[in-house]
C-alpha atoms as one frame of an Amber mdcrd trajectory, in Angstrom:
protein
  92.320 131.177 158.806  93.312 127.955 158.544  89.634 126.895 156.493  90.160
 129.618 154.455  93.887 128.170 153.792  92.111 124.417 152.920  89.808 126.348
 150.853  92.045 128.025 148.794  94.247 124.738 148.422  90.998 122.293 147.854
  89.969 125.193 145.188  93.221 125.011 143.296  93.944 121.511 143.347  90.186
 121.086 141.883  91.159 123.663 139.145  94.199 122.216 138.430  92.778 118.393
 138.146  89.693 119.859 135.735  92.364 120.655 133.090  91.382 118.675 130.140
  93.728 115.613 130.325  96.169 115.633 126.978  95.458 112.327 125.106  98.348
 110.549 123.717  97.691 109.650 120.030  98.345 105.860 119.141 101.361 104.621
 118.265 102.043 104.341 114.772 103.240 101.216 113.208 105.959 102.900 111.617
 106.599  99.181 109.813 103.144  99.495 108.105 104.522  99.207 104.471 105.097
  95.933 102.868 106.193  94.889  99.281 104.920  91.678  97.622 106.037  90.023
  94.043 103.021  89.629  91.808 101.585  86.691  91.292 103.998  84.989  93.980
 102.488  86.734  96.883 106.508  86.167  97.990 106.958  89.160 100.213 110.151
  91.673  99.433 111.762  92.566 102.814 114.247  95.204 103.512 117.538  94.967
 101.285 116.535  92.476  99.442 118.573  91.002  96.306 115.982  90.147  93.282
 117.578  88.248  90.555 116.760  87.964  87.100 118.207  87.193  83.576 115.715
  86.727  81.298 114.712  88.423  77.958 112.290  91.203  77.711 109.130  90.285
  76.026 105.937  92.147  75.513 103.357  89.174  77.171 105.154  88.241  79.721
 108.948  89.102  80.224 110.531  87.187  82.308 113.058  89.831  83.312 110.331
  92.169  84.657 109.632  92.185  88.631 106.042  92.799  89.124 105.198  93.908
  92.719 102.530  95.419  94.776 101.809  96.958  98.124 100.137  96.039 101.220
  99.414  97.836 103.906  98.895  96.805 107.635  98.149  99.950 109.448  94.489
 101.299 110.672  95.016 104.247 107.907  94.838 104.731 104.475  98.710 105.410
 103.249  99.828 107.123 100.120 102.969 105.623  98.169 105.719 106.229  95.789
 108.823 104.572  94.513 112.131 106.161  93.432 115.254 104.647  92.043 118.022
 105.357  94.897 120.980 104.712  92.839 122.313 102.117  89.729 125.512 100.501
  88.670 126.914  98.059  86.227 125.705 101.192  83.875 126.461 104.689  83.265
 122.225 105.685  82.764 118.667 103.830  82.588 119.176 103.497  79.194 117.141
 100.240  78.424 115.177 100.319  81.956 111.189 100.539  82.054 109.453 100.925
  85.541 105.669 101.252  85.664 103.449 102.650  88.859 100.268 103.422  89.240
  97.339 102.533  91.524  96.027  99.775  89.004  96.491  98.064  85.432  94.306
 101.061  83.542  95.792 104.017  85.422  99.003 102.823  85.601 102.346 105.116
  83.869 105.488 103.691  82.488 108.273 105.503  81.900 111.669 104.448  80.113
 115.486 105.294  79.568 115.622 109.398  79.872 112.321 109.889  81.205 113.673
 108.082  84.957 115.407 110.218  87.049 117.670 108.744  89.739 116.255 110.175
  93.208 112.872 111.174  91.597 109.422 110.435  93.126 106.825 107.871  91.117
 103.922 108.662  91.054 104.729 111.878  90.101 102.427 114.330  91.496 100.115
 115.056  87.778  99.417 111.094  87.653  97.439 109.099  89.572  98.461 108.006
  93.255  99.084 104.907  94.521  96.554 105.536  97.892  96.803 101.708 100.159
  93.490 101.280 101.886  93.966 100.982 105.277  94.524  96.751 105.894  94.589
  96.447 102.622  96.793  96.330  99.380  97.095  98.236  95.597  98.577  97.505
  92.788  97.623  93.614  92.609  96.929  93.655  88.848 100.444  93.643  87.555
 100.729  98.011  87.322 103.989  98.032  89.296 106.698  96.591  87.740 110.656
  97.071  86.810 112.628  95.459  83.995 116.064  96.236  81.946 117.379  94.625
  79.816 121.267  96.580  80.222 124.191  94.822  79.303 126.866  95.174  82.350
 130.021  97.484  81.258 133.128  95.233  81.833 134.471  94.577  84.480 130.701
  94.976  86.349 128.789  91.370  85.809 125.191  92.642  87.088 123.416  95.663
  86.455 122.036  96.815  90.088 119.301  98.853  90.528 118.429 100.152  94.005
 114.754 100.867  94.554 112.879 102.293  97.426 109.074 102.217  98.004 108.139
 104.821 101.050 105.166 106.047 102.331 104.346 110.063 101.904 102.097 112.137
 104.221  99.489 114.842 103.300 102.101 117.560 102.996 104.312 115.356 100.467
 106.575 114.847 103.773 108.077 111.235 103.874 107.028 109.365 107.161 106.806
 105.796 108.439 108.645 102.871 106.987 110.686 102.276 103.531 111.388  99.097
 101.722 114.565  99.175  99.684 115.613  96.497  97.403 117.546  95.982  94.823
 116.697  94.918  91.143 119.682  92.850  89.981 120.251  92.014  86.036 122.839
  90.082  84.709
């Protein structure tokens, strides 16, 4: 009795230890998303304030903040930008951000045509995909600029902008990089 007893227990413990052991995924480097200025290579960290009060100008304004993405994870990420809020202003009224992957297929879209709390890309233009340890958007295709005067008593015109990384199923995961876009 008692070998049938270690039987039966050696027999279950053998069938319970064949169980195909669960793996556990790698971690995620949920801080995988980082914003750079163009041509400064300066990076743009987490609530950061970006001054500027030049003139708009169709070379090379220097009230436009040119920026790009880099990414440090193992995986390819997909990106977009939204404006998360304004003030000094009533509307983007005199405000021009461009996206896009590169120089030829990037979009720009001004005054009316920017939503606040919208998604750019939008999902009919071309993506902004980040090679995995890499970066897009070097050649100057990302970029914000206004030129809004500040409506007394405001002295700046802020502009809160968000760059966040999107999944397969449009879901938002990982990290974000908020700034903010100050003119004055």
């Amino acid at each position: 009795m008692k070998k049938i007893v270690m039987l039966l227990f050696v027999g279950l413990a053998t069938i319970g230890c064949s169980k195909d052991d669960e793996t556990t995924p790698a971690p995620t480097n949920t801080n995988s998303l980082k914003v750079y200025k163009y041509p400064s290579n300066a990076e743009i960290v987490n609530n950061d304030v970006i001054v500027f009060s030049g003139s708009a100008g169709l070379v090379d304004p220097t009230n436009a903040l040119k920026f790009y993405f880099k990414n440090t994870s193992t995986s390819e990420m997909k990106v977009k930008m939204r404006i998360v809020s304004i003030s000094g202003v009533s509307n983007l009224d005199l405000t021009t951000f461009c996206y896009g992957p590169n120089l030829n297929d990037g979009v720009c879209a001004s005054g009316s045509a920017l939503a606040i709390g919208a998604g750019y890309p939008k999902n009919n233009e071309a993506q902004i995909i980040v090679p995995a340890n890499g970066t897009a958007g070097t050649g100057g295709a990302n970029k914000f600029q206004s030129t809004a005067t500040p409506v007394s008593p405001a002295t700046a015109v802020d502009y809160v902008i968000e760059a966040y990384q999107i999944n397969t199923s449009g879901s938002e995961v990982g990290n974000k990089v908020r700034f903010t876009y100050r003119y004055q």
